[in-house]
KEKE-3310 file (N, C-alpha, C; in steps of 0.2 Angstrom, whole numbers, plus 5000, padded with zeros to 4 digits):
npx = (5004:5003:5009:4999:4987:4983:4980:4970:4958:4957:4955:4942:4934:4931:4926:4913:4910:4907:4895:4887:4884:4878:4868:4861:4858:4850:4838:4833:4830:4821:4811:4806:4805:4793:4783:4782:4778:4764:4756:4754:4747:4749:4756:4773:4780:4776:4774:4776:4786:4792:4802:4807:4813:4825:4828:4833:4843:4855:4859:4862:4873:4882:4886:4892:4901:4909:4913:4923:4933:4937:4942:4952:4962:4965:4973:4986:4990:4992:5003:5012:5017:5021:5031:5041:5045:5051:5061:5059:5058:5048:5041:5040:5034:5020:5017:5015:5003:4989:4979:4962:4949:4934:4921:4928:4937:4952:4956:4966:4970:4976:4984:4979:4967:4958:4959:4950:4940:4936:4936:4922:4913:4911:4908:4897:4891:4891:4880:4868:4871:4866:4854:4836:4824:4811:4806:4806:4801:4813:4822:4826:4829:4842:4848:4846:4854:4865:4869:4870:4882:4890:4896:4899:4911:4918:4921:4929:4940:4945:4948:4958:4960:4962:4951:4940:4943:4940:4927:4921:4924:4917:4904:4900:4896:4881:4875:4878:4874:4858:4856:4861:4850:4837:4838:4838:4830:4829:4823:4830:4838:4838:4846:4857:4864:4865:4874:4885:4886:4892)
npy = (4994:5011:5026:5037:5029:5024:5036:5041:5030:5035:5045:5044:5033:5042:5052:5045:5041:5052:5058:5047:5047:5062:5063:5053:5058:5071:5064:5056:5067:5073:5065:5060:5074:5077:5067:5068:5081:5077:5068:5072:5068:5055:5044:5039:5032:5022:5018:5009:5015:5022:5012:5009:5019:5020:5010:5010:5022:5015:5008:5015:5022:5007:5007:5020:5018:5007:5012:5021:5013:5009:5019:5026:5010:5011:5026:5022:5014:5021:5030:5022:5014:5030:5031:5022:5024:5039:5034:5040:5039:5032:5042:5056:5050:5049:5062:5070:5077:5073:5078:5082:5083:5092:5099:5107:5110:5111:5100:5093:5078:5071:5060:5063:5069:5057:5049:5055:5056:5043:5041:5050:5041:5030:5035:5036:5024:5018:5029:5025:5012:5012:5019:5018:5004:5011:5022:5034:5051:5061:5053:5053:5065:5066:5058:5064:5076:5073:5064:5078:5083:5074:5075:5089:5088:5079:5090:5099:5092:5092:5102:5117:5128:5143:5150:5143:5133:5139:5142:5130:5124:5133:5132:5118:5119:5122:5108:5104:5112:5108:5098:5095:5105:5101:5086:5083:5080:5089:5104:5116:5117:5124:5134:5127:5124:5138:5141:5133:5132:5148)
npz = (5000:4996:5000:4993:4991:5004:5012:5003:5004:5016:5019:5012:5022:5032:5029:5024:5037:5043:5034:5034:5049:5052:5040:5047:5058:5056:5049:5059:5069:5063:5061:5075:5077:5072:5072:5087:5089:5082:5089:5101:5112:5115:5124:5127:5133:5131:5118:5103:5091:5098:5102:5091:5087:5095:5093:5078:5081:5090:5080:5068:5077:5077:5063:5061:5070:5065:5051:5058:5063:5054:5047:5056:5054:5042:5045:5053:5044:5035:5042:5046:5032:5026:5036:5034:5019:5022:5030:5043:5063:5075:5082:5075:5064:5069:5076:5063:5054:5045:5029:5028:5014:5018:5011:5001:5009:5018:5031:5044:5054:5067:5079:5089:5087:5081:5095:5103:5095:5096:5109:5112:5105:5114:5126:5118:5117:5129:5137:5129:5133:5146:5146:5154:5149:5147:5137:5136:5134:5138:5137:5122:5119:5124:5116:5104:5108:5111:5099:5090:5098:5096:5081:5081:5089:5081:5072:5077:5082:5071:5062:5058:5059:5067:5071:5067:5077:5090:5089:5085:5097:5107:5103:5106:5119:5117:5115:5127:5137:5134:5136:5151:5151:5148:5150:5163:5181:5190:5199:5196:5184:5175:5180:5184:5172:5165:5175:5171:5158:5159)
capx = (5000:5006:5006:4993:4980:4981:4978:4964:4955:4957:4949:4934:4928:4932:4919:4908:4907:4902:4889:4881:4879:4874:4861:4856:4854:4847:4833:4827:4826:4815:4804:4805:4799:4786:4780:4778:4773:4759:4753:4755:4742:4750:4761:4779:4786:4770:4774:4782:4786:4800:4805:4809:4818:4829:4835:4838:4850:4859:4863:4866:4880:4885:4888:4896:4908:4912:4915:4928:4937:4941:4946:4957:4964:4969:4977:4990:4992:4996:5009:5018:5020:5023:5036:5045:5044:5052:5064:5058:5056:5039:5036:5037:5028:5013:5015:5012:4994:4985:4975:4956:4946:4927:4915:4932:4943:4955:4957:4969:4969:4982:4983:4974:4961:4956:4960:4945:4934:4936:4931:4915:4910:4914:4904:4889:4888:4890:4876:4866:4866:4865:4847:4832:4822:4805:4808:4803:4805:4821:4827:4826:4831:4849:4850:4846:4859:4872:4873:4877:4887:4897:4895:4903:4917:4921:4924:4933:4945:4950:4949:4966:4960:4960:4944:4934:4943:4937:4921:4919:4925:4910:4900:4901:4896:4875:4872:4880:4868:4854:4857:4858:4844:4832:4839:4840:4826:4829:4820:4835:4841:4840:4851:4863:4864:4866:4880:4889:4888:4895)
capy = (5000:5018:5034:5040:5026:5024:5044:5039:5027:5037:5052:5038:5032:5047:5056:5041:5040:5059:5060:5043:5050:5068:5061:5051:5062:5076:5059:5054:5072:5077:5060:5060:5080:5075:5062:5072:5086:5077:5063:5076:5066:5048:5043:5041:5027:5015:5019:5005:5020:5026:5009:5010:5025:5020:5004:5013:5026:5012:5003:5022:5024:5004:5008:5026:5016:5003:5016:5027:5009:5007:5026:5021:5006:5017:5029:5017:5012:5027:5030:5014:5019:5038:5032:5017:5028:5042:5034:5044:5037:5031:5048:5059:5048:5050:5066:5072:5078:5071:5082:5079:5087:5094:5104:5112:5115:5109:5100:5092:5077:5067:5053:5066:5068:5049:5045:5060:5055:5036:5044:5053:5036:5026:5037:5037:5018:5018:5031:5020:5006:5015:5022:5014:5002:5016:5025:5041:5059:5062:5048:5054:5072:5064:5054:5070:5081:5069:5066:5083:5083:5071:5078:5095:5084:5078:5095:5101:5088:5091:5110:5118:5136:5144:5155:5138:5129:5142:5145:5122:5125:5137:5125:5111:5122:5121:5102:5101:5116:5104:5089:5099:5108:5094:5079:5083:5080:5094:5110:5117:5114:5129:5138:5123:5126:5145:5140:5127:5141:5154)
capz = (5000:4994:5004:4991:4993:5011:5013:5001:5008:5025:5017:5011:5028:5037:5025:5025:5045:5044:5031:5036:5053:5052:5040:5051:5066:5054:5046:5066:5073:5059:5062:5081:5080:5066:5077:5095:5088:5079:5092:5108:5118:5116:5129:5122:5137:5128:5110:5100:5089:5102:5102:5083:5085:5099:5089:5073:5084:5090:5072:5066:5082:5074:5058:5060:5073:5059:5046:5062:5065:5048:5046:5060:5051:5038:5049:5057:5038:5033:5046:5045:5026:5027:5042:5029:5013:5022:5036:5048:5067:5073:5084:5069:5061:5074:5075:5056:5053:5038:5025:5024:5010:5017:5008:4998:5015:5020:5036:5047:5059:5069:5083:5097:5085:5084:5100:5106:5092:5102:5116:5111:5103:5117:5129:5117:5118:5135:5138:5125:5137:5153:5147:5155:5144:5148:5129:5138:5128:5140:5132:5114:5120:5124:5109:5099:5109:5109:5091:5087:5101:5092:5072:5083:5091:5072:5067:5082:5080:5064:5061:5056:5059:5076:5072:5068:5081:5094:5084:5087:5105:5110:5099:5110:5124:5115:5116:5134:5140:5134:5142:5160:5154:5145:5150:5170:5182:5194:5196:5198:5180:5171:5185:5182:5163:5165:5176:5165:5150:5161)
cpx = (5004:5002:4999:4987:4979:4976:4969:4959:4951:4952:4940:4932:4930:4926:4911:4904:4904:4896:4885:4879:4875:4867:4857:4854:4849:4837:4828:4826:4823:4809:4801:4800:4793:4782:4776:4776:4764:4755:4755:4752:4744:4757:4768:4783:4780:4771:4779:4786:4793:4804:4811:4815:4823:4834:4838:4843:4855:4861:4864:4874:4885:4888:4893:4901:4913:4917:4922:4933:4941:4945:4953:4962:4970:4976:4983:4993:4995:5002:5014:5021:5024:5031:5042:5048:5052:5060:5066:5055:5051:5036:5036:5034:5021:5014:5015:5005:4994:4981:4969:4954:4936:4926:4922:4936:4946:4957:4961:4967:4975:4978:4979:4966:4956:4956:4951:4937:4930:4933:4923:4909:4908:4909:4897:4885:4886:4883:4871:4862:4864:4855:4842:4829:4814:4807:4806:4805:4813:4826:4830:4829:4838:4851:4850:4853:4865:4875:4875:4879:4894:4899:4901:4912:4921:4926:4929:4940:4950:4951:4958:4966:4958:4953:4941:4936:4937:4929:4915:4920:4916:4904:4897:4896:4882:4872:4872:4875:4861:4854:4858:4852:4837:4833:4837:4833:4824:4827:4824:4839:4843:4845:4859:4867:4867:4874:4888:4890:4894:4904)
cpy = (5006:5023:5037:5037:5024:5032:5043:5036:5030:5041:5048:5037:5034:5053:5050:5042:5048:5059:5054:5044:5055:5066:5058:5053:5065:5070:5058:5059:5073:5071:5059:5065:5078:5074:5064:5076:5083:5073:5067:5070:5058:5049:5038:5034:5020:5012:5014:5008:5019:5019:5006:5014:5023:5013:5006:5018:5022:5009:5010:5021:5019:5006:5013:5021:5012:5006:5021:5020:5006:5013:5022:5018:5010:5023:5028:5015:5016:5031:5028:5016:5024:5035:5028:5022:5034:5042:5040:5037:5037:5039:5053:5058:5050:5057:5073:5073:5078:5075:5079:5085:5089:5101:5110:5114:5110:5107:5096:5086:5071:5061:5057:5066:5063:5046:5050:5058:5047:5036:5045:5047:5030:5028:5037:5029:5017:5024:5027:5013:5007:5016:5016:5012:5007:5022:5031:5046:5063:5059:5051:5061:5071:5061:5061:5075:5080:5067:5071:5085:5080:5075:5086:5092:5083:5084:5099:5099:5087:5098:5112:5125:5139:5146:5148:5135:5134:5143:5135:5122:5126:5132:5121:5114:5120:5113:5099:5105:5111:5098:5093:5101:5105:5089:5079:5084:5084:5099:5116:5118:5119:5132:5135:5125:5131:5146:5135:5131:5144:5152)
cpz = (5000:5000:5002:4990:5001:5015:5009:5002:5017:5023:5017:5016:5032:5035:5027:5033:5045:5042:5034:5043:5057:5049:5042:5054:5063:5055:5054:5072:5070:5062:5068:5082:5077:5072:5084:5093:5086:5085:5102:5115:5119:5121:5126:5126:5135:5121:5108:5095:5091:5102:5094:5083:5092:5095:5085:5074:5084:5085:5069:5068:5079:5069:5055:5064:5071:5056:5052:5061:5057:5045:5051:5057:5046:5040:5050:5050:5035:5036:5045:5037:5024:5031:5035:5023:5015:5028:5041:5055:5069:5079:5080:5065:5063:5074:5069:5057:5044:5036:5025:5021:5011:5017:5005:5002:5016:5028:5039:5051:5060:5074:5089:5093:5087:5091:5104:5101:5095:5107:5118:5109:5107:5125:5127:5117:5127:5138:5135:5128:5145:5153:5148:5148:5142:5143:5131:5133:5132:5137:5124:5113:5119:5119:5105:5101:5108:5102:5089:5092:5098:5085:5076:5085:5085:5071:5071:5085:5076:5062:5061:5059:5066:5076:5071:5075:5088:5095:5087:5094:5108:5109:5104:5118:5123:5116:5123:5138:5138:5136:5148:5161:5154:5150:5160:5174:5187:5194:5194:5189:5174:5175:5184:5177:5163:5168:5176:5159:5152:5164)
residu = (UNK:UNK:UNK:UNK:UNK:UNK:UNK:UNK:UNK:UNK:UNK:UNK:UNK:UNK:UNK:UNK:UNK:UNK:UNK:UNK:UNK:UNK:UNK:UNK:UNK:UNK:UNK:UNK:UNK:UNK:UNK:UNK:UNK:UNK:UNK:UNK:UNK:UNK:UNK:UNK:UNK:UNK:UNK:UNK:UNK:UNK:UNK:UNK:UNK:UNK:UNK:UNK:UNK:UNK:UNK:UNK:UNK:UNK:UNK:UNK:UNK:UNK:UNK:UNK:UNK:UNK:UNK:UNK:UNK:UNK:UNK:UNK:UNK:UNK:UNK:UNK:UNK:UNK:UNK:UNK:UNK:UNK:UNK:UNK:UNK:UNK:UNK:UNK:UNK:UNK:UNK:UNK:UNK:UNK:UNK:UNK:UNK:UNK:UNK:UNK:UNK:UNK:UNK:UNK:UNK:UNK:UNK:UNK:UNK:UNK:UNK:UNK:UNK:UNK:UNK:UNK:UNK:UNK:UNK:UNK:UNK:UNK:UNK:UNK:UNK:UNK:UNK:UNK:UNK:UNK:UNK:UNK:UNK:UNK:UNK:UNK:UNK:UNK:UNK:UNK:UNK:UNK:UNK:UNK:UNK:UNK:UNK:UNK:UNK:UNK:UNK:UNK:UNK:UNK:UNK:UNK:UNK:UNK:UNK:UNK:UNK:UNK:UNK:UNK:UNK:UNK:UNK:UNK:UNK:UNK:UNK:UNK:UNK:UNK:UNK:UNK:UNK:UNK:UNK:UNK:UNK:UNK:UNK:UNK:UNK:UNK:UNK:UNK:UNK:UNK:UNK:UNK:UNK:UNK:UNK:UNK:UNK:UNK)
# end
């Protein structure tokens, strides 16, 4: 394998894992609001509905965490090459950052990257099986804020440019205020939120 198809491949299901699961988040908060908004009066912890949409999150989170694992792969592939190719020692190798290409920009990601993108994925499974089996609408509120938690994570990870990174920073700071302020059972929760911003 060549420096220029491993890079290649990486770029492939590093994109793949983004778009398959932004569209996803974007596909089951439209159909979740759809749904609550239209059915106000039906009880959401009885509905086989919510039971639908909480397995197709979970085969989403799988499929994206496939598609990161084999970015990954790539990665380590790319390295081990880049490092051969150029007889360079393997902590120069590791810390090289690689070119991605989204929407025409140019972005960057190394080994902290991945390892923080691991993270976010590794917590959202873990949240996943934490959640009682009772499909409530608190439920579906942390499913929604954590996917684009994560999709924020992505780009925060890989930004090159201080004003996005700063700009991704702040970012981050919106799906965590609703999960204290949503997700939380305390009356207490907007005060919390305001002081978790601040």
């Amino acid at each position: 394998m060549t420096v220029f198809s491993a890079a290649l491949y990486l770029q492939v299901f590093l994109k793949l894992n983004f778009f398959f699961f932004s569209t996803a988040t974007l596909f089951i908060s439209f159909f979740y609001f759809l749904f609550s908004f239209r059915n106000t009066n039906i009880k959401l912890g009885t509905n086989f509905i919510n039971l639908l949409f909480k397995f197709v999150n979970i085969i989403c989170y799988l499929v994206s965490f496939v598609f990161f694992l084999i970015s990954f792969f790539f990665f380590f592939k790319l390295i081990t090459v880049y490092q051969l190719d150029n007889n360079l020692p393997t902590a120069l190798a590791f810390s090289k950052k690689y070119n991605i290409f989204f929407f025409a920009y140019r972005f960057e990601i190394d080994i902290f990257g991945f390892i923080l993108l691991l993270l976010a994925y590794s917590v959202g499974f873990l949240s996943l099986l934490t959640l009682d089996t009772r499909l409530s609408q608190v439920n579906f509120n942390f499913f929604i804020y954590f996917n684009f938690f994560v999709i924020i994570v992505f780009f925060f990870v890989i930004v090159n440019d201080i004003v996005l990174f700063f700009f991704f920073y702040e970012l981050l700071l919106l799906p965590s205020f609703f999960f204290v302020y949503y997700v939380s059972y305390s009356k207490k929760a907007l005060q919390a939120s305001l002081y978790f911003v601040i």
